[in-house]
C-alpha positions in Angstrom: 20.2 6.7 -27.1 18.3 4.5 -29.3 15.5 3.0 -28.7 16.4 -0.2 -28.6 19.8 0.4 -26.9 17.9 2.1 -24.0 15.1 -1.0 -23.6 18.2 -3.4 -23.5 19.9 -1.8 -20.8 17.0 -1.2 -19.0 16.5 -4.8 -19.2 19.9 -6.1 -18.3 19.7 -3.6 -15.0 16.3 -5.7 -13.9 17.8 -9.4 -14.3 16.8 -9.9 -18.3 19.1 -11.1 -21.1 18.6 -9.0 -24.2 18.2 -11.0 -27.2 16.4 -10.3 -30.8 15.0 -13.8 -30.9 13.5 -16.1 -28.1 15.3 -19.1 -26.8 13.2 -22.6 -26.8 12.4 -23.6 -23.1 12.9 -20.1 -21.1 10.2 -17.5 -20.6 10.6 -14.0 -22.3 9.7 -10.6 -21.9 8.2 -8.8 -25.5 8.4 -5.7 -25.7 7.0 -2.8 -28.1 9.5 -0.7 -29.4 7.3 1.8 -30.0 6.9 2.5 -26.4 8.9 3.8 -23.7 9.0 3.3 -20.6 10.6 3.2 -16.8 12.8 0.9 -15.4 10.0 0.1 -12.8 7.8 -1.4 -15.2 10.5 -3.7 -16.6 11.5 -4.7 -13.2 7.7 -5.7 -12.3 7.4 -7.0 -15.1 10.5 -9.7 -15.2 9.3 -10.6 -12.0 5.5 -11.1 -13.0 5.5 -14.1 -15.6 1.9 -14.3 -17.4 1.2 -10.4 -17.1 1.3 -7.7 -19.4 1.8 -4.0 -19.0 -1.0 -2.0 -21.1 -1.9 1.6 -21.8 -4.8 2.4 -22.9 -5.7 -1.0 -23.6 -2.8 -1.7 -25.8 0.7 -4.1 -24.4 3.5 -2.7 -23.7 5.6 -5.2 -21.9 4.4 -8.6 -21.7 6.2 -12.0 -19.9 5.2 -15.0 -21.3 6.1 -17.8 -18.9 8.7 -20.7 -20.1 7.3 -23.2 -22.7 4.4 -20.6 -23.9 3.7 -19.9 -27.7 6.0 -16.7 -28.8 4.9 -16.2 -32.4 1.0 -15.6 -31.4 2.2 -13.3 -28.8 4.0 -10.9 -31.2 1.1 -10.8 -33.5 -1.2 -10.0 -30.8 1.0 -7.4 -29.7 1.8 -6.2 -33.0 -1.7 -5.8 -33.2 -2.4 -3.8 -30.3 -4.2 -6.9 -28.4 -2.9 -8.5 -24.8 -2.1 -11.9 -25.7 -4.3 -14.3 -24.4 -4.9 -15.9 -21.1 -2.6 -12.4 -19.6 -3.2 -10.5 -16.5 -2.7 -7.2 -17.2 -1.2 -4.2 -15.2 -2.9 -1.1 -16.0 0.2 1.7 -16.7 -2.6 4.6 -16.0 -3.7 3.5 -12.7 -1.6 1.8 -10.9 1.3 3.0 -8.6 4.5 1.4 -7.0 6.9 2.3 -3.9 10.1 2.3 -5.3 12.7 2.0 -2.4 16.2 2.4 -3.8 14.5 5.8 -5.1 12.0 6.8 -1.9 9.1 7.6 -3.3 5.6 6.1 -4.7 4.8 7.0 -8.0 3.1 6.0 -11.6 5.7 5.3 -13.3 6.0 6.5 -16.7 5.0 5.0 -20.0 4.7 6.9 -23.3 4.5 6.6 -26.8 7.8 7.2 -28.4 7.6 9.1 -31.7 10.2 11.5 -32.9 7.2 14.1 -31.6 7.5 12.7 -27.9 11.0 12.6 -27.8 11.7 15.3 -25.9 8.8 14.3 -23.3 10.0 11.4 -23.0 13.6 12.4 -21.9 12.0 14.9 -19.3 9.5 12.0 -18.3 12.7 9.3 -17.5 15.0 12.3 -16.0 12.4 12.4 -14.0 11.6 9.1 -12.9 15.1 8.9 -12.2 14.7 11.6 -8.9 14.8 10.6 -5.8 11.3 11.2 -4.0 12.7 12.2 -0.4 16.1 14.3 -0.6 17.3 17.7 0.1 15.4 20.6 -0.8 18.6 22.1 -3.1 18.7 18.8 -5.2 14.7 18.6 -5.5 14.2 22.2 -6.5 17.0 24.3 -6.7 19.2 22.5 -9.7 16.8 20.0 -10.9 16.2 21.7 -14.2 20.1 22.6 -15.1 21.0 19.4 -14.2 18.6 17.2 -16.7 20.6 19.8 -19.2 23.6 18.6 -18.0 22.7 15.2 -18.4 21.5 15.0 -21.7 24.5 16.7 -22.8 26.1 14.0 -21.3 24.5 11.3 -22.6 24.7 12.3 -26.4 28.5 13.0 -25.9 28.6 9.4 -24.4 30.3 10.6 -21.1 30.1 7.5 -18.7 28.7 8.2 -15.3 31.8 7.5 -13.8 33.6 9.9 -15.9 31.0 12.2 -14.0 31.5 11.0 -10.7 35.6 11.5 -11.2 34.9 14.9 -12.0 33.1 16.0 -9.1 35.2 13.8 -7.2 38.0 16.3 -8.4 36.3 19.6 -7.3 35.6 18.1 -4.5 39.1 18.0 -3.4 39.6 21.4 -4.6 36.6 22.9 -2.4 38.5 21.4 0.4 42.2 22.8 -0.3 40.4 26.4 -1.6 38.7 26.8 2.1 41.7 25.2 3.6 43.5 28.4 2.4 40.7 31.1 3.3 39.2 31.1 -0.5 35.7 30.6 0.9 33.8 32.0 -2.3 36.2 29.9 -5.2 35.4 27.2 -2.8 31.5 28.1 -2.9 31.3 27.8 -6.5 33.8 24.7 -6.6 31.6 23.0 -4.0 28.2 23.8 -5.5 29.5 22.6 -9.4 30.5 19.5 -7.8 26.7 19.1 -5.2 25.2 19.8 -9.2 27.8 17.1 -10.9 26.6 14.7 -8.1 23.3 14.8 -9.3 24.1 14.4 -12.7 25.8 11.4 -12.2 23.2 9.4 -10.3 20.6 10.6 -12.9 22.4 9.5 -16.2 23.3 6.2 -14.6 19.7 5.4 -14.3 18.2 7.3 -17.1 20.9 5.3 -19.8 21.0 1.4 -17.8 24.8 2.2 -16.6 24.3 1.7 -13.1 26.9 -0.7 -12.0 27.6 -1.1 -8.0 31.4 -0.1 -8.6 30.1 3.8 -9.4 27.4 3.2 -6.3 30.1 2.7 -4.2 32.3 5.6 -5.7 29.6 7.9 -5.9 28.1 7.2 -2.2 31.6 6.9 -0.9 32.9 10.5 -2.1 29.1 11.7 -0.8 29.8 10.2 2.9 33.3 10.9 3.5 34.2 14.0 2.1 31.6 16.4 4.6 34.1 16.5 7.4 37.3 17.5 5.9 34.8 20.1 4.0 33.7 21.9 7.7 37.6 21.3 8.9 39.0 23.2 6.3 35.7 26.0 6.9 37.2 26.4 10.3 41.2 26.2 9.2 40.4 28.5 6.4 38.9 31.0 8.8 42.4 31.2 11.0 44.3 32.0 7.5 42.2 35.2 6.9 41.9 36.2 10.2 38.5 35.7 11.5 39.3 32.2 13.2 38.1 31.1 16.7 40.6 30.5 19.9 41.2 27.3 19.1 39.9 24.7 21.9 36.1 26.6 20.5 37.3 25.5 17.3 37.6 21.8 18.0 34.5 21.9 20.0 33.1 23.5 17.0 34.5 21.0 14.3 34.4 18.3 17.0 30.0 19.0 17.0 29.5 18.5 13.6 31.8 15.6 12.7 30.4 13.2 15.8 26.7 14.4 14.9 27.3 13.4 11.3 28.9 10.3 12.3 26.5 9.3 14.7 23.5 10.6 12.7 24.6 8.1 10.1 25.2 5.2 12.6 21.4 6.3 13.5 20.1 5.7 9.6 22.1 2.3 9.2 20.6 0.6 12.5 17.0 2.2 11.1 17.7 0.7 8.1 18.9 -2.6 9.5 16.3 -3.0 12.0 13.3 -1.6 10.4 14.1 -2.7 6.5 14.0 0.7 4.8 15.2 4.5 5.3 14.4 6.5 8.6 13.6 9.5 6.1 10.6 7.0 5.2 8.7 5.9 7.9 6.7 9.3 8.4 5.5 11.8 6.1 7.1 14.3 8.7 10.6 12.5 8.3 10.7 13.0 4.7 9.9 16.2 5.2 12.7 16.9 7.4 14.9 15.0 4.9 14.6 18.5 3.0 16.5 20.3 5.6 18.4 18.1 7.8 22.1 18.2 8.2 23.5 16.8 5.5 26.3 18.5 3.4 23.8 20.9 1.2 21.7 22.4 3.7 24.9 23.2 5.6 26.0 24.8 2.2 23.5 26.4 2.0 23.8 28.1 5.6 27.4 28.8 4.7 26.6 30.6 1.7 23.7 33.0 3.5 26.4 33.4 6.5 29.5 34.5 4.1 27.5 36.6 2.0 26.5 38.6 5.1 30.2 38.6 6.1 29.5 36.2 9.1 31.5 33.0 7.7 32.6 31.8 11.6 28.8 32.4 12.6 27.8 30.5 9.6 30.2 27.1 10.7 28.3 27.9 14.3 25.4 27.4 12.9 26.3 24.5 11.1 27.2 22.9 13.9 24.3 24.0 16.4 21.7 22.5 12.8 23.7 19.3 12.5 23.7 18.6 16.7 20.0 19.5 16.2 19.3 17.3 13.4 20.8 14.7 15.4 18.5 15.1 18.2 15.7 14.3 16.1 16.8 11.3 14.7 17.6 10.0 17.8 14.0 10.8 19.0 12.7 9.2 15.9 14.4 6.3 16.0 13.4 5.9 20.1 9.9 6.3 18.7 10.1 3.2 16.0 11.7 1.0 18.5 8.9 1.8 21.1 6.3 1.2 18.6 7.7 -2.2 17.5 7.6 -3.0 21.5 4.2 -2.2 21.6 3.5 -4.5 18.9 2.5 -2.6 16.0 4.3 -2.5 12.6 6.8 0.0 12.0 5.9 0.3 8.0 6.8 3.2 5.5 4.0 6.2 4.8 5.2 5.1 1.2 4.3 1.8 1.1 
């Protein structure tokens, strides 16, 4: 994207109104153009009147309050000064919890030269990652997926276009299975887990994110995992390795309630304790890697059908996921006891 293009979407996503010239009366955000930077700082910074972001000394991002002088202001920043009378936040040292993303970071901010371009997409791909997530979608396809979104981005795919996409062979995972195709399925299902990364990431990297694709994306993410083990277990009848068929709906039965309920867990934690159950301890975001979600169940599906086991690996699924459940019932016990006992249940992140 250009530059500008970039800073003004960035800025519309935190609450600004991008303009080229300031409006009489109304406080303003300057910003170098020679800089980029992530959309943490320009949230901070709408919401911090009379401070400046610097690095290395030199502004970045400063908010003069309503009725103070602009033209003095650009010169000093055009200059390389703070303008005066400023409180500055240092981009080097200081870090903030971001909570839509789970984590607590430095955010970004770099010089933007046709040298640092390419840092600069890795450094906002980046800052665009969840902090706390699975361990397939924080290791295995981060790197082919920051591909997949910069090819996205120049060839001005919207990430909705994305979504739909994935959306698609995600249906097609579930019909493939549904008939016994469990390795079509495999790759189907894994091209759309990647494709749901990519859409998040070039949403946030490019100033799309709208709450229509959040509730697209997040609502294909939480519905679809059931049908997904259903058709496992269906598709395992068609090519003859299924169970006797009450064990099957105890099977299916397992997994589906322990998702449900283990999402019913995480909203009350959320509504109750104001952020994410995967938050509150460093050993809950830990767990977040691993937990019973739809790819670490993948991933046991994939081990158990390439050892020819694909009934033992929906057994396992289920016995992880009733598990999984288990401990976030524990853990959520644990944060209402300590609230009783009168101490703060607060994030390790914050």
């Amino acid at each position: 994207m250009e530059a500008i293009d970039r800073a003004n979407a960035l800025a519309a996503q935190a609450g600004m109104e991008p303009a080229l010239v300031a409006q009489p009366g109304r406080g303003v955000v300057l910003a170098d153009m020679g800089w980029a930077w992530d959309p943490s700082w320009a949230k901070l910074i709408a919401a911090s009147p009379g401070c400046a972001l610097v690095r290395n000394g030199r502004p970045i991002l400063a908010h003069l309050p309503a009725g103070s002088p602009v033209d003095p202001a650009i010169v000093a920043i055009q200059s390389g000064l703070v303008p005066p009378a400023m409180e500055t936040i240092d981009a080097d040292t200081a870090e903030l919890s971001n909570t839509q993303l789970r984590k607590r970071e430095r955010p970004f901010a770099m010089p933007l030269t046709t040298e640092t371009v390419d840092a600069v997409e890795r450094a906002a791909y980046d800052g665009s990652y969840k902090g706390v997530t699975d361990a397939l979608t924080l290791y295995l396809w981060r790197r082919p997926a920051f591909y997949l979104t910069r090819w996205a981005a120049l060839a001005g795919i919207k990430p909705n276009q994305v979504t739909a996409v994935g959306a698609a062979l995600c249906v097609a995972t579930f019909f493939l299975w549904l008939e016994g195709f469990f390795w079509t399925g495999m790759a189907t299902g894994f091209a759309f887990m990647v494709l749901d990364t990519v859409d998040g990431k070039l949403a946030r990297c490019t100033g799309q994110s709208s709450k229509w694709g959040n509730v697209f994306d997040h609502g294909v993410d939480l519905i679809h995992p059931p049908f997904w083990w259903w058709a496992w277990a269906e598709g395992l009848r068609v090519s003859g390795q299924g169970f006797e068929r009450v064990y099957e709906l105890m099977i299916v039965g397992t997994i589906v309630i322990a998702y449900i309920l283990q999402r019913i867990i995480e909203g009350i934690f959320i509504k109750r304790f104001g952020m994410d159950i995967h938050v509150w301890k460093r050993a809950d975001s830990l767990f977040r890697l691993v937990t019973a979600r739809r790819n670490p169940n993948m991933a046991i599906l994939l081990v158990a059908l390439a050892l020819g086991l694909p009934a033992t690996g929906l057994e396992l699924v289920a016995l992880w996921t009733a598990l999984s459940l288990l401990f976030h019932a524990v853990r959520i016990a644990q944060a209402n006891e300590q609230r009783r006992s009168g101490r703060p249940v607060v994030s390790w992140l914050a």
